[in-house]
Backbone as CSV, one residue per row, in Angstrom:
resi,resn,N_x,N_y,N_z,CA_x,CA_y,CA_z,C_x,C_y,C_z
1,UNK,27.281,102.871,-92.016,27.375,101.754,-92.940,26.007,101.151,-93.202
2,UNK,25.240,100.976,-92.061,24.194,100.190,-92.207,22.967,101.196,-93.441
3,UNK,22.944,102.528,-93.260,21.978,103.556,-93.721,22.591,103.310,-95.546
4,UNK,24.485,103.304,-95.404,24.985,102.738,-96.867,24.084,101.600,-97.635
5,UNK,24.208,100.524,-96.512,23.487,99.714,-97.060,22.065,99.224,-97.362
6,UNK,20.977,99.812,-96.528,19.858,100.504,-96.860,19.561,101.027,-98.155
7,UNK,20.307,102.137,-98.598,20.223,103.270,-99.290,20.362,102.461,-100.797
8,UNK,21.044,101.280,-100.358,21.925,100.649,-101.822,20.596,99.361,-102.102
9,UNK,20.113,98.911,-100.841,18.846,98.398,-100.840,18.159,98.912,-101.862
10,UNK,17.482,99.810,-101.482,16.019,101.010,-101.575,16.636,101.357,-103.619
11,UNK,17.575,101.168,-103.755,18.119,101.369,-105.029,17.948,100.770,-106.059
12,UNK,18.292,99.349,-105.522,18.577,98.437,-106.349,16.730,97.774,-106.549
13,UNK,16.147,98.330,-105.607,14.694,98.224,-105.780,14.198,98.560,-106.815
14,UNK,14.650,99.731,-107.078,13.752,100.962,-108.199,13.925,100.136,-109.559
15,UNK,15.302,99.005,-109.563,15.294,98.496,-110.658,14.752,96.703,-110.812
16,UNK,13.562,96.822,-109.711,12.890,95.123,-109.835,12.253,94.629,-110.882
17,UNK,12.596,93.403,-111.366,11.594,93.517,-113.081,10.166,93.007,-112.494
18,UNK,9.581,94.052,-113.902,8.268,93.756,-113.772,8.009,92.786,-115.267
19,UNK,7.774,91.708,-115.005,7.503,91.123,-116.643,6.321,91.759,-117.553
20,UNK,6.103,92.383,-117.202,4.567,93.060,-118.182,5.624,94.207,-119.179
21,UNK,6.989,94.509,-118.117,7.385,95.611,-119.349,8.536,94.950,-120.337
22,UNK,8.915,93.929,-120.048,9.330,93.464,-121.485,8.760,92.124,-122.287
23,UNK,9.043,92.295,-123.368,7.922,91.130,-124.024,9.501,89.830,-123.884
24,UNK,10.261,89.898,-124.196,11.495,88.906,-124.639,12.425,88.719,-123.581
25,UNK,13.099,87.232,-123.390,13.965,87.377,-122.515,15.156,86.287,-123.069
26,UNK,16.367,86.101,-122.819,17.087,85.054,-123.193,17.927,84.573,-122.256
27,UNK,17.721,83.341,-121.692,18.589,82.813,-120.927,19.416,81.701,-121.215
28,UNK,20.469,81.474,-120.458,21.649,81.109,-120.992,22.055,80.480,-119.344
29,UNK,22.356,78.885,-119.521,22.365,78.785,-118.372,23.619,77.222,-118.472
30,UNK,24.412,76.537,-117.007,25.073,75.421,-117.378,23.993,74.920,-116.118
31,UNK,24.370,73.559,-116.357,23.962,72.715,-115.350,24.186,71.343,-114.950
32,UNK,23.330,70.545,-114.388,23.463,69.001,-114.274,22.357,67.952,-115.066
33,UNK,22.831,67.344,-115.352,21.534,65.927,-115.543,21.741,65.040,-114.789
34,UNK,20.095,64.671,-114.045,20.669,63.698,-113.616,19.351,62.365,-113.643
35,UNK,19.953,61.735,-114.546,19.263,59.998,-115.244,18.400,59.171,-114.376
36,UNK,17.140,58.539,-114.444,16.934,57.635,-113.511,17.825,55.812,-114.830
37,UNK,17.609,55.155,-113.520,18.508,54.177,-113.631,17.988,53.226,-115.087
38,UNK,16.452,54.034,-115.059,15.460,53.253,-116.818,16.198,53.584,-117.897
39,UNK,17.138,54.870,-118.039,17.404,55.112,-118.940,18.935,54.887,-119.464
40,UNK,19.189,54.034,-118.610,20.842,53.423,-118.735,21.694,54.809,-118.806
41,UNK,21.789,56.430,-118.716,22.091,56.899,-119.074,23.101,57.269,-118.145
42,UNK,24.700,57.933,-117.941,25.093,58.000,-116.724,24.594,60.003,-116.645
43,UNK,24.739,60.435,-115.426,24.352,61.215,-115.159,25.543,62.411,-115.654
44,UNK,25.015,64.025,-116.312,26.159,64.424,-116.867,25.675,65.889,-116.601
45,UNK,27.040,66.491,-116.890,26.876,68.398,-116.801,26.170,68.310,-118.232
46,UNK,25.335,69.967,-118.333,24.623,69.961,-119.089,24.656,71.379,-119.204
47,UNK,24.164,72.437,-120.412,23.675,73.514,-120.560,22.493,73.730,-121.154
48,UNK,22.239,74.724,-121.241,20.885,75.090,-121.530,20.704,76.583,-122.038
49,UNK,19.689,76.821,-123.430,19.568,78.050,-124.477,17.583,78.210,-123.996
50,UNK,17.621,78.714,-123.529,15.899,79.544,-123.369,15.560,80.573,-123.952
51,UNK,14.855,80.669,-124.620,13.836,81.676,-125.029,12.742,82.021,-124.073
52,UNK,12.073,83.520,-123.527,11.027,83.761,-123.073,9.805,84.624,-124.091
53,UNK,8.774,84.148,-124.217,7.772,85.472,-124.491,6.852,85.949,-123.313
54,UNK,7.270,86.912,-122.750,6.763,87.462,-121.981,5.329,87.910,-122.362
55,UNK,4.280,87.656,-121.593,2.716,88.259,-121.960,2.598,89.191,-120.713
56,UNK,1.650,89.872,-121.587,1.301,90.633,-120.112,0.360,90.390,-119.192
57,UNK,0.218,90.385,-118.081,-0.972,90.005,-117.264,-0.995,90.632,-116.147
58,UNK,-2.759,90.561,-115.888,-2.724,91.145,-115.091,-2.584,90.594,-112.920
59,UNK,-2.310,91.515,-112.689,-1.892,90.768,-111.169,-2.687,90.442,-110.351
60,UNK,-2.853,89.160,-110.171,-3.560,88.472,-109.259,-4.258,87.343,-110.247
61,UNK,-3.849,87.537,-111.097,-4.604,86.480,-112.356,-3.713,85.020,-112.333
62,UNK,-4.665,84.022,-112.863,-3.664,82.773,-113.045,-3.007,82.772,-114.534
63,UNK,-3.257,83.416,-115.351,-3.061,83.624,-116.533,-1.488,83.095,-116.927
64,UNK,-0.995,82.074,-118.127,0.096,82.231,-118.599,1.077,83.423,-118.380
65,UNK,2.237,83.576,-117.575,2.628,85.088,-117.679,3.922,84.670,-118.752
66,UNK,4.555,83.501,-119.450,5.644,83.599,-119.981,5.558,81.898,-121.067
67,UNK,5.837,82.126,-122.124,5.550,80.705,-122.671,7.578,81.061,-123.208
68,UNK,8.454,79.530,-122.615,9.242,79.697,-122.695,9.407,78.175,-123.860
69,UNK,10.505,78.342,-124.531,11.333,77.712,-125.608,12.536,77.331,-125.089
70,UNK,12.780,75.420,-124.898,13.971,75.008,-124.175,14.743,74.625,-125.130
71,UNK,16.113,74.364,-125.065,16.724,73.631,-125.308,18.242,73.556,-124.264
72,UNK,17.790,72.125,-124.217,18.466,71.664,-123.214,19.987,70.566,-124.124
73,UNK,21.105,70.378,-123.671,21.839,69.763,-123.932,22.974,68.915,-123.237
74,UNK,23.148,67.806,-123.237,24.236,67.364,-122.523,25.434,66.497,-123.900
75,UNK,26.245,66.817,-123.503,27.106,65.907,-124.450,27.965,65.030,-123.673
76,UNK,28.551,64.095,-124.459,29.552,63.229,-124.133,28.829,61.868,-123.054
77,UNK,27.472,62.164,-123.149,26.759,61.137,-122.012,26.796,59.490,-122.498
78,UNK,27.801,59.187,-120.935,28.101,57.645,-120.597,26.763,56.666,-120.995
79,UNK,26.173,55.441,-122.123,25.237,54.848,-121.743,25.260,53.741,-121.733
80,UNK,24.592,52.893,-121.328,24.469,50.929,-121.091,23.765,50.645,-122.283
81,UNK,23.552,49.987,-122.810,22.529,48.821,-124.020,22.958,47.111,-123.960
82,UNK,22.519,46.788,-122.767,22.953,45.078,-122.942,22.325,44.359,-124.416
83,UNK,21.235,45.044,-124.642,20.285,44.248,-125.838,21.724,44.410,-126.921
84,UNK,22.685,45.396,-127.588,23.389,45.164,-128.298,24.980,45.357,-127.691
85,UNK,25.167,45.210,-126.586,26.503,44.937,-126.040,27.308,45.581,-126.252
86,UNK,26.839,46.789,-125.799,27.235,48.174,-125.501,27.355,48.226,-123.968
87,UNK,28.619,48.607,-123.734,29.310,48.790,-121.942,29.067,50.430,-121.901
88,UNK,29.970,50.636,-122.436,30.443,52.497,-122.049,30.522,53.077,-123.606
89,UNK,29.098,53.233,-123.754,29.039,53.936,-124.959,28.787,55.457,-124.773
90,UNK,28.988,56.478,-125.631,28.775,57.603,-125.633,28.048,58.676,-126.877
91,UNK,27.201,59.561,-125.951,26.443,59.974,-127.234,25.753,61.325,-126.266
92,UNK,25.158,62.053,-127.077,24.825,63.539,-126.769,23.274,63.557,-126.916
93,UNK,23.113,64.396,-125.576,21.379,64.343,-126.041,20.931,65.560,-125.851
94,UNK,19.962,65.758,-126.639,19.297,67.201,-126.889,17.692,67.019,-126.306
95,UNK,17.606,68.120,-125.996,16.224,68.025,-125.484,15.716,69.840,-125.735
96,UNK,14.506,69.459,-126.473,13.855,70.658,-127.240,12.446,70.560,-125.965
97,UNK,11.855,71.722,-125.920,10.613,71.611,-125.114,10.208,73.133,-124.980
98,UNK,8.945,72.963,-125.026,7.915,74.320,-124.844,7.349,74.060,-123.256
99,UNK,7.216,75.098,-122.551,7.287,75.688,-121.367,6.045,76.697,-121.276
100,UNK,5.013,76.115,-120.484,4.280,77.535,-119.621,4.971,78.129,-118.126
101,UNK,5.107,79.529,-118.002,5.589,79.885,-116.972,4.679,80.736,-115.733
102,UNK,4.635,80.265,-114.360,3.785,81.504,-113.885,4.685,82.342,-112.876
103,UNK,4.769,82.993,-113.034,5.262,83.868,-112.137,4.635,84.238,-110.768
104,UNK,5.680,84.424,-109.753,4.802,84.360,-108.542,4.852,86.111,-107.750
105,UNK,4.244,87.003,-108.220,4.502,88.271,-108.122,4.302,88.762,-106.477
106,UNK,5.866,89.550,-106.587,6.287,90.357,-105.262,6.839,91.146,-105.348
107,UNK,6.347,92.158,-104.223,7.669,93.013,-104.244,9.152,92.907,-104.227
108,UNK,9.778,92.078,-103.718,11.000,91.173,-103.779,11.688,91.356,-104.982
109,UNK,13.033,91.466,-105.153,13.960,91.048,-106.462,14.068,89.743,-106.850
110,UNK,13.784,88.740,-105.770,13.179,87.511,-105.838,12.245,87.182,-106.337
111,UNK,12.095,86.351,-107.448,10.826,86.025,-108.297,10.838,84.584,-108.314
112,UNK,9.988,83.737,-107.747,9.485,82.803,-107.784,8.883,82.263,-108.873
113,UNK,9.209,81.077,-109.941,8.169,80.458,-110.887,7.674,79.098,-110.925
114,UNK,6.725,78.686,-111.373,6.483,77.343,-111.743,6.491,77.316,-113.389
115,UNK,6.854,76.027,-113.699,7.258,75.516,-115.012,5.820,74.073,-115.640
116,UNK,5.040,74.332,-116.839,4.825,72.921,-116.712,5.001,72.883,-118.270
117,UNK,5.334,71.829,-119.122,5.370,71.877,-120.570,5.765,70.066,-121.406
118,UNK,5.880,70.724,-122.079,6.132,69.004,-122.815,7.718,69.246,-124.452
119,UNK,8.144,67.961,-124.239,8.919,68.044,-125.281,9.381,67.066,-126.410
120,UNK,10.736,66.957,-126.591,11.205,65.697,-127.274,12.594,65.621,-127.012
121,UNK,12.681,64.899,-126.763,14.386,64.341,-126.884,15.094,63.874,-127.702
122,UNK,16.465,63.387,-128.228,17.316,62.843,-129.287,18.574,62.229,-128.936
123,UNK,19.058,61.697,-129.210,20.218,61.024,-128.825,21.534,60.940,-130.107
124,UNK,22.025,61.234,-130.237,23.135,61.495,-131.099,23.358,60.062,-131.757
125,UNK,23.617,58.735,-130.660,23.541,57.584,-130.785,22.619,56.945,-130.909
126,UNK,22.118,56.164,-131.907,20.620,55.573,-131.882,21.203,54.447,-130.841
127,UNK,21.657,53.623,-130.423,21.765,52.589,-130.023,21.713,53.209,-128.711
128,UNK,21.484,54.268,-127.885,21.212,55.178,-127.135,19.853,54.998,-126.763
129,UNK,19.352,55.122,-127.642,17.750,55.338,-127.565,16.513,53.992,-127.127
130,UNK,17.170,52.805,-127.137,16.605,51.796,-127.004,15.398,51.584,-125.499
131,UNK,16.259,52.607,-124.633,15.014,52.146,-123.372,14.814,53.781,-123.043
132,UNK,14.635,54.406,-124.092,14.078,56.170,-123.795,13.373,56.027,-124.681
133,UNK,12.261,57.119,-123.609,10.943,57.393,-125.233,11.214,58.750,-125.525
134,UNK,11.451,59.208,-127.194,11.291,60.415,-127.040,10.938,61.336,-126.625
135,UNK,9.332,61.265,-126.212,9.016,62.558,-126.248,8.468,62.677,-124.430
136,UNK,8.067,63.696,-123.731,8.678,63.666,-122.325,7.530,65.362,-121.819
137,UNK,7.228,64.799,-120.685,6.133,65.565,-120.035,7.431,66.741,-118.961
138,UNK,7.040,67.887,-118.841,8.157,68.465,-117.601,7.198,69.658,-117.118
139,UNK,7.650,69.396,-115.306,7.118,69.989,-114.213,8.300,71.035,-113.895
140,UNK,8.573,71.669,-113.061,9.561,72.376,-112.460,9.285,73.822,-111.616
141,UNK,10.462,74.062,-111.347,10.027,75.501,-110.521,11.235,76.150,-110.448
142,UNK,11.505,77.793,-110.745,12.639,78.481,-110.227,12.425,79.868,-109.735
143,UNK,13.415,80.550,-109.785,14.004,81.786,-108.801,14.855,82.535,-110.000
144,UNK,13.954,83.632,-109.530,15.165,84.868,-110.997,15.537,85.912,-109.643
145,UNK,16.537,86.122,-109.522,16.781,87.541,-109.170,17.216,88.963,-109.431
146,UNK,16.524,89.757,-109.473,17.006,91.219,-110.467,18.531,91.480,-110.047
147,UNK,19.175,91.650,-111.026,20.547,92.629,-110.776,19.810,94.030,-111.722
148,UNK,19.308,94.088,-112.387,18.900,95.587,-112.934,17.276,94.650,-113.587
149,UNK,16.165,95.507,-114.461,15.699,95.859,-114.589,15.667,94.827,-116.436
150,UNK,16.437,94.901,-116.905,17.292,93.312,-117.606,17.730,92.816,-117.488
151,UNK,18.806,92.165,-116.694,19.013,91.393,-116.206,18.963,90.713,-114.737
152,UNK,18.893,89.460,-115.143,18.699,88.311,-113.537,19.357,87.378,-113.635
153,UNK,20.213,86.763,-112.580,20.416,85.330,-112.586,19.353,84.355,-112.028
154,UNK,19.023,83.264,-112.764,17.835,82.681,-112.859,18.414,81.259,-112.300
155,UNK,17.818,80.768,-111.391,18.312,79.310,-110.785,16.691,78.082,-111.177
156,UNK,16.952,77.349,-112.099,15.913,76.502,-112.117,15.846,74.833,-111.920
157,UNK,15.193,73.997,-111.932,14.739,72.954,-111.698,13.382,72.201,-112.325
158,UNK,13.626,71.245,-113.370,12.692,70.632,-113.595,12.765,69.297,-114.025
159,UNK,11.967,68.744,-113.744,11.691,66.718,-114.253,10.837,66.291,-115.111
160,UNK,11.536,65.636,-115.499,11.411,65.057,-117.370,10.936,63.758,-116.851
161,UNK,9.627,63.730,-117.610,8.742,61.884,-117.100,8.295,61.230,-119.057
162,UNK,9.521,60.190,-119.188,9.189,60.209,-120.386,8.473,58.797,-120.422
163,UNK,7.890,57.862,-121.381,7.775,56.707,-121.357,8.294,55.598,-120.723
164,UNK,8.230,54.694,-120.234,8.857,53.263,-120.265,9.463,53.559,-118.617
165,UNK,8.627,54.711,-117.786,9.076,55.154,-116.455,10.867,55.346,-116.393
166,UNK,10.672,56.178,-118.043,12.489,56.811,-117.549,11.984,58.393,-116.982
167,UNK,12.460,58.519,-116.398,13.146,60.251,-115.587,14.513,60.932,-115.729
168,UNK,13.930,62.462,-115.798,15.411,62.927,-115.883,14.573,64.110,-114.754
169,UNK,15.643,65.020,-114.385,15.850,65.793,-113.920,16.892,66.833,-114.244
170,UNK,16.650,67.776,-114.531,17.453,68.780,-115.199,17.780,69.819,-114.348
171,UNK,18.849,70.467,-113.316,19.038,71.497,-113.117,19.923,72.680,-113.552
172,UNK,19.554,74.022,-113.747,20.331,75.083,-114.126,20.932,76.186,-113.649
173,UNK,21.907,76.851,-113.659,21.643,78.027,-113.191,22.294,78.786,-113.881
174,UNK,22.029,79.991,-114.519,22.713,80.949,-115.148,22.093,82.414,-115.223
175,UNK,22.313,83.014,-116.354,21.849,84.746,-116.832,20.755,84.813,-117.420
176,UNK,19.903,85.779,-117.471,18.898,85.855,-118.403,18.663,87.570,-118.445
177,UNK,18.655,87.586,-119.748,18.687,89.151,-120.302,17.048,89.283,-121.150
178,UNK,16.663,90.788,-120.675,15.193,90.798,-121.249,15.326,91.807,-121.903
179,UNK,14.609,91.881,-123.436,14.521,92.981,-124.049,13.463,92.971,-124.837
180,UNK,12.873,94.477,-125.669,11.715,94.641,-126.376,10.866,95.067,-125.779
181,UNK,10.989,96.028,-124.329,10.605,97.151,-123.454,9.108,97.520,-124.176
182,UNK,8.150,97.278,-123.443,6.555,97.872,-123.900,6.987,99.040,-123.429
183,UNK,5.992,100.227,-124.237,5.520,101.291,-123.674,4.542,101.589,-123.553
């Protein structure tokens, strides 16, 4: 059994991604939000649509290895506004943002990243928007793991520092499929 499982090891190796061989990736992910208390917002499930462009680089370099395209979404989010006497109002927020990615290269099916980028936010409800600033600085870091060679499930984490000391924190976890194979 154990040599079974070895063997299935040593296998599933041959198919570890290397990001230099595809240029594109798309991930698709659900998750959480979760509000600091500046932004009256209550804390909500969330999903998330990514785009990757994979660059190529070389290894051992600090170089950009991935400039990613967010969009982040939560709907139905609980919010406060005492200024217009609003209790339990509700409204949907979108969050668009560009992403540098570095990849932390190993032999491992485990891939380590850091995230740093900037964006904008929206609120479905303007009366929403009163103690958020649009637009919003983000740090983060995640974990892809190969199931083949295109695909990984990708677990991430990052924090949103927008004006007026509101915070968010965004976590995800879902699929991400790569295609457009260099040769």
């Amino acid at each position: 059994m154990k040599k079974l499982f070895l063997l299935l090891l040593t296998s599933l190796s041959l198919f570890a991604a290397d990001h230099n061989l595809y240029n594109h990736s798309l991930f698709i992910a659900g998750g959480y939000a979760v509000n600091s208390s500046e932004t009256r917002l209550d804390n909500e499930f969330s999903w998330a649509l990514k785009y990757n462009y994979n660059r190529s680089t070389v290894e051992g370099s600090v170089d950009i290895d991935a400039v990613q395209l967010a969009f982040d979404y939560s709907g139905d989010t609980t919010y406060q506004n005492p200024s217009k006497s609003i209790v339990d109002g509700k409204t949907n927020v979108y969050r668009l943002g560009i992403n540098a990615l570095w990849y932390m290269e190993n032999d491992s099916d485990f891939t380590p990243y850091l995230l740093l980028g900037a964006g904008v936010q929206f609120f479905e409800e303007a009366a929403a928007e009163d103690s958020n600033n649009a637009f919003f600085a983000s740090v983060g870091a995640g974990v892809e793991y190969q199931l083949r060679g295109d695909f990984s499930v990708v677990a991430e984490g990052k924090a949103l520092f927008a004006g007026d000391d509101s915070s968010y924190f965004l976590g995800t976890v879902g699929v991400k499929y790569s295609f457009g194979q260099n040769y």
